[in-house]
N, C-alpha and C positions, 0 to 999 in steps of 0.2 A: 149911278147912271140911270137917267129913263130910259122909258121906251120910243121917246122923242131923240133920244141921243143916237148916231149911226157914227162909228169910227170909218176914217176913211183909209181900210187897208190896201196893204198895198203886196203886188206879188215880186217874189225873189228868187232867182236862179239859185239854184246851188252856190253855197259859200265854200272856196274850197283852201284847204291850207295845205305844207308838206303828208300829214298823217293821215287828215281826216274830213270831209265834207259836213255842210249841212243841209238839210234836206228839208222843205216844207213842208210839213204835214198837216196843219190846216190852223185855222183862227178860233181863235175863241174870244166870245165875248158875251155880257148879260151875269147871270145865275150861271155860267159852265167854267166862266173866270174866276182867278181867285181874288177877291175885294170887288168883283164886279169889272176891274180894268182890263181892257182891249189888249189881247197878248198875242205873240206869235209861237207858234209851236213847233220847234224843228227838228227833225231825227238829226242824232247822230251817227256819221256812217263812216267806214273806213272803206278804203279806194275798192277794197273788191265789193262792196256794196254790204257790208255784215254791220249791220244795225248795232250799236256799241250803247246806246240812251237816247236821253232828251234834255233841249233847255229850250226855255222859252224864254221872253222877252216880256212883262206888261212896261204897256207906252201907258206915260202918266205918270203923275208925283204926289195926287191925293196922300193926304198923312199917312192912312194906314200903309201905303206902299212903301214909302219912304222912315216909316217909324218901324211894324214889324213884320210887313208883308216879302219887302222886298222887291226889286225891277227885276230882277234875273230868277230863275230857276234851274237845277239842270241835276241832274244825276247820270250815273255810267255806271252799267250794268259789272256786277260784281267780277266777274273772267276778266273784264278791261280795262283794272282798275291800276293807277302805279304808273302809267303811260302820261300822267296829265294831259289825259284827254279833256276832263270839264274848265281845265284854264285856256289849250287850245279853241274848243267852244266858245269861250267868254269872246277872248280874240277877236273871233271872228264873227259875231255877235253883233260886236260893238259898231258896224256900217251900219247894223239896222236903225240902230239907236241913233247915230251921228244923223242916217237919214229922216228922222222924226224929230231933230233937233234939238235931241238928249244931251247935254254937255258932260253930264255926271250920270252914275247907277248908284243906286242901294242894293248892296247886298246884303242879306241875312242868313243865318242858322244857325241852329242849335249849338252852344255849346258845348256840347262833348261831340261835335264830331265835325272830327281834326282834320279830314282829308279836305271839306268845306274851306277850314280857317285855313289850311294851304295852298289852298287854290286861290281863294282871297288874295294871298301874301305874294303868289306869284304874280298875280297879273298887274301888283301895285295897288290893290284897295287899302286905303288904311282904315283900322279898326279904332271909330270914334268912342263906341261904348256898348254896354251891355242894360238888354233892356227888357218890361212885361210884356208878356201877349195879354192881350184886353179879355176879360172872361167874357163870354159870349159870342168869339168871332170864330171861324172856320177853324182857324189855329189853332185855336183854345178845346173848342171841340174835333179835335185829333191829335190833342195829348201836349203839344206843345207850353211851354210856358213861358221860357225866356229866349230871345235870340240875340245875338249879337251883329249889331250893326258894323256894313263896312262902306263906305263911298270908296267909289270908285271916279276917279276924274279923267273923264274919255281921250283931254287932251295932253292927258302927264305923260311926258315922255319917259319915267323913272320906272318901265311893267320891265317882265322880265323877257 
């Protein structure tokens, strides 16, 4: 992305489902993004307002996002874990996406962790393959090395 590039974001009320909310907490983009892609960042919150994580959104399908960056992000604070709160999150995610004209997501992670590839399996991602992190990139410099890729197709009726 240049410095000539400006994504044109866009602001969103709270996403609210039976469990849990999301919450905007702010954009990022440049050098603060991960790959440089234009992301949204949102709490996750349950009804009494008690902050449970985050996931974000990068708009865009540049390779590295779609090879080991991934579109989605999200993690749940360890006390709120077991609830499928981060597939609830996906869920309700996915207007953002639909409103940016996203048809499909990438998601990625690590290998060994399972609670990821179940979240994956909940929301209907199917897992295409297992793949390197490129030496040199953000990933790579935070330990990472392999992920597994999962698309997700926005308009597959088959999530759970």
């Amino acid at each position: 992305m240049t410095a000539a590039y400006s994504f044109a974001f866009r602001h969103y009320d709270p996403l609210v489902s039976e469990d849990i909310a999301l919450l905007l907490n702010r954009y990022l983009e440049g050098a603060r993004a991960l790959e440089g892609a234009p992301a949204y960042l949102f709490d996750v919150v349950l009804h009494d307002g008690t902050l449970i994580g985050q996931i974000d959104l990068r708009v865009g399908d540049t390779p590295a996002l779609v090879t080991y960056a991934g579109q989605i992000g999200y993690g749940i604070d360890r006390p709120y874990r077991g609830h499928h709160y981060a597939a609830k999150a996906c869920e309700l995610i996915r207007t953002v996406a639909l409103d940016h004209g996203m048809a499909e997501l990438w998601i990625t992670c690590n290998p060994d962790n399972i609670a990821s590839v179940r979240t994956c399996e909940r929301i209907g991602a199917r897992f295409v393959e297992r793949v390197s992190v490129p030496r040199g990139t953000e990933l790579w410099r935070r330990g990472d090395r392999e992920k597994l890729r999962y698309r997700w197709g926005l308009a597959d009726t088959d999530t759970a």
